[in-house]
C-alpha positions as CSV (number, residue, x, y, z in Angstrom):
1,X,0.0,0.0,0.0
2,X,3.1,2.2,-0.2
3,X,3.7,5.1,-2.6
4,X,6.7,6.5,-4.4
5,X,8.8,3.4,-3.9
6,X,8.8,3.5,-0.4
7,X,7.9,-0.4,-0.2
8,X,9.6,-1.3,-3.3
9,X,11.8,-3.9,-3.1
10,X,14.2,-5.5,-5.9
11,X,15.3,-8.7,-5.1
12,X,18.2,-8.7,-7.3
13,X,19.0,-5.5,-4.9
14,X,19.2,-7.3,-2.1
15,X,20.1,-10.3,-0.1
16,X,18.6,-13.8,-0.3
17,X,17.5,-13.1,3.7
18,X,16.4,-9.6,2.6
19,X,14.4,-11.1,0.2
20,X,12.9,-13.9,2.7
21,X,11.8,-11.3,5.2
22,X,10.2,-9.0,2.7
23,X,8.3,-12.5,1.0
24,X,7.4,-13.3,4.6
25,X,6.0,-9.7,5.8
26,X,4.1,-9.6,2.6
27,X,2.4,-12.8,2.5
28,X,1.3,-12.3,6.4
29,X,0.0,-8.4,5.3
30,X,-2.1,-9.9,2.4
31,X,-1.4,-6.5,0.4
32,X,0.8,-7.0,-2.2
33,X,2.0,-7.1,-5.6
34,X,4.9,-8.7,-7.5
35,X,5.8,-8.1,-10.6
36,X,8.5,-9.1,-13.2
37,X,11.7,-7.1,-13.7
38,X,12.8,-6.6,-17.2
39,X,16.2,-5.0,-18.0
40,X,16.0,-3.2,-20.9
41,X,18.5,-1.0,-23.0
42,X,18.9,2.3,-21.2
43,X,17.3,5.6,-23.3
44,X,19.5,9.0,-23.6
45,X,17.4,11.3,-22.5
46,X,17.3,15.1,-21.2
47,X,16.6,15.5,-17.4
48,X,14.9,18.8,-16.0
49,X,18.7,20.3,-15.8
50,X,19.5,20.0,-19.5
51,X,21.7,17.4,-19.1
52,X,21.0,14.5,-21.7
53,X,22.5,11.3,-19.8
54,X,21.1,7.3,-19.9
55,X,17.7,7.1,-18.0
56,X,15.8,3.6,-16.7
57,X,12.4,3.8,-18.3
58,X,9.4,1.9,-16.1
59,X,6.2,1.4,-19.2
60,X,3.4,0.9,-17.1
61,X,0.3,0.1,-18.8
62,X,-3.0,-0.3,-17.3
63,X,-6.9,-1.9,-18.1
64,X,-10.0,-1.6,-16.5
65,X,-12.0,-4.8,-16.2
66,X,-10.7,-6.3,-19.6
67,X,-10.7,-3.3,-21.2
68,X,-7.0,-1.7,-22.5
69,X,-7.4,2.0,-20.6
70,X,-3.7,3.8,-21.1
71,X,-0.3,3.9,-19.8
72,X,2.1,6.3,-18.3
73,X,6.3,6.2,-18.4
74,X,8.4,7.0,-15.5
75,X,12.4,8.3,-16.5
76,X,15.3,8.4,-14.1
77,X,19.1,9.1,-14.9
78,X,20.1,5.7,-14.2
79,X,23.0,6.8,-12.1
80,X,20.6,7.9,-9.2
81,X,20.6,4.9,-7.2
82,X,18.7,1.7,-6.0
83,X,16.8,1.1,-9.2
84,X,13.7,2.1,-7.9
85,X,11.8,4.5,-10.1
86,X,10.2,7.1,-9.3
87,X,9.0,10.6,-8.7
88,X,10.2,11.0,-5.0
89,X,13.8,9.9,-6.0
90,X,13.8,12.4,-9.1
91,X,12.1,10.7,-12.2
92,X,10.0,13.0,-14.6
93,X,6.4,11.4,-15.6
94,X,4.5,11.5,-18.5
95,X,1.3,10.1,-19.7
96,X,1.1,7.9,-23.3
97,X,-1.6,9.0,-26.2
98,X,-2.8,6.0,-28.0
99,X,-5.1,6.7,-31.2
């Protein structure tokens, strides 16, 4: 139920133990989501200072019911940090248009 990355946890960030006690919290909460990470080729892109350096790109893509209803893409210089992206740590948002 956390926001901004605050409960987001990478397992390939972190220890096999990490990993356990995070798997274990989760399971005993009920409230929580997993999903699959995919590496992909970093993008040059321009960050609010001007400066055009590699960024991580997160695609996320929604539906409601089974209905296709948009999709939004998070970028972050990849040299800020844990991985996590998002727009507490610095990452600038924008929406997708689909015609």
């Amino acid at each position: 139920m956390g926001y901004q990355g605050e409960e987001v946890i990478l397992g390939r960030n972190c220890s096999a133990e990490e990993w356990q006690a995070a798997f274990e919290t989760a399971f005993e909460d009920g409230e929580w989501l997993v999903q699959e990470f995919l590496t992909a080729l970093s993008f040059l892109g321009m960050g609010p200072d001007g400066e055009i350096a590699p960024h991580l790109l997160i695609w996320g893509f929604f539906s409601f019911g089974e209905k296709f209803s948009g999709g939004f893409i998070r970028a972050q210089k990849q040299a800020s940090g844990s991985g996590v992206v998002n727009s507490a740590s610095g990452a600038i948002e924008s929406i997708m248009l689909f015609v």
